[in-house]
C-alpha positions as CSV (number, residue, x, y, z in Angstrom):
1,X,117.6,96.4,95.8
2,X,115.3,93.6,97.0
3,X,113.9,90.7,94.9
4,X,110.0,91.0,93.8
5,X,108.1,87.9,92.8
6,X,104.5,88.5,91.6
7,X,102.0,86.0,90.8
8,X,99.0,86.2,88.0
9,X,95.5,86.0,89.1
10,X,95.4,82.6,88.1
11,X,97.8,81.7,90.3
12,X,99.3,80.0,87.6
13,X,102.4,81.9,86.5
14,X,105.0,83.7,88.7
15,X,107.8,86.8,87.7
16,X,110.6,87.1,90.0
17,X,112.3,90.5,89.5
18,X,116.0,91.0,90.8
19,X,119.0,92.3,90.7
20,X,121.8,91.0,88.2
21,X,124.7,90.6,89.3
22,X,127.8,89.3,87.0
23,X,130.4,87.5,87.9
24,X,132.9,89.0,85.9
25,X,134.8,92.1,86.9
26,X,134.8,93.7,83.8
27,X,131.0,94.0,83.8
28,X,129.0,96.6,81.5
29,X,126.1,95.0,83.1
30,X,125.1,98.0,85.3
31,X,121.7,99.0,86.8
32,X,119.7,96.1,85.0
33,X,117.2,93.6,86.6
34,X,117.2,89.8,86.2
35,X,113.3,88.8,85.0
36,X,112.8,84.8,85.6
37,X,109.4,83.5,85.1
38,X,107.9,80.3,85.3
39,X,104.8,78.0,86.0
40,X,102.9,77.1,89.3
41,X,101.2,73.3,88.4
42,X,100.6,73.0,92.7
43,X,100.7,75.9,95.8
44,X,102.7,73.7,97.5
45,X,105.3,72.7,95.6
46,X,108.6,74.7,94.0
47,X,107.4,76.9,90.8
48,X,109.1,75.7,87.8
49,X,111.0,78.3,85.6
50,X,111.1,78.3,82.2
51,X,113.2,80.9,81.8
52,X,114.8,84.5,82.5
53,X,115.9,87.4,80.9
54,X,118.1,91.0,82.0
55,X,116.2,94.3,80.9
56,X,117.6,97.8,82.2
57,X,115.7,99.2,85.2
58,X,113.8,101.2,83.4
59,X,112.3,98.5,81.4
60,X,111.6,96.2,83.9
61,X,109.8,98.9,86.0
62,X,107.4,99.3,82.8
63,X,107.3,95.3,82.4
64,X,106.1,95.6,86.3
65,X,103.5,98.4,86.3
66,X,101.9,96.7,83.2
67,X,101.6,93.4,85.4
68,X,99.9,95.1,88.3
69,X,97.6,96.7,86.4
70,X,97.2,93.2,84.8
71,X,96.0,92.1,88.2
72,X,99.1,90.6,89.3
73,X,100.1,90.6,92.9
74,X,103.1,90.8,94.8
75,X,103.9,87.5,96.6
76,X,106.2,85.8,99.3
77,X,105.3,82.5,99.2
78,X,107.9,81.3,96.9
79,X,110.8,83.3,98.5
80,X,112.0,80.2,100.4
81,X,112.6,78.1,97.1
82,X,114.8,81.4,95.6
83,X,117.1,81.9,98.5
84,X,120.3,81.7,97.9
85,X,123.2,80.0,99.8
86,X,124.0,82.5,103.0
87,X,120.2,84.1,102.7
């Protein structure tokens, strides 16, 4: 599964939806999504997040319909700052 970030009309205010993955073996984290979001204050600078947290896929398919019918938009401009070492 890929990551998703989408951004508010505003430009203001970005949700990055992803995969979470534990570190721990023993996981009962299975099939959820990660949901960080966070402030834009300039376009070219790195968003700042404010927080996160892990819903099942189900609810964070619902969390991401309700935001595009919101007028949010899908985005790549911030995928640079969320790569991750390897990427």
């Amino acid at each position: 599964m890929e990551k998703f970030t989408l951004i508010n009309k505003a430009r203001s205010r970005i949700k990055v939806f992803e995969p979470f993955e534990e570190s721990s073996k023993n996981s009962y984290m299975v099939n959820v999504i990660l949901i960080s979001y966070g402030c834009v204050f300039k376009r070219s600078s790195k968003p700042v997040m404010k927080g996160s947290k892990v819903e099942s896929i189900e609810e964070a398919r619902k969390e991401y319909k309700k935001l595009l019918e919101q007028g949010w938009e899908k985005t790549y401009r911030f995928n640079s700052y969320f790569l991750k070492n390897g990427e």
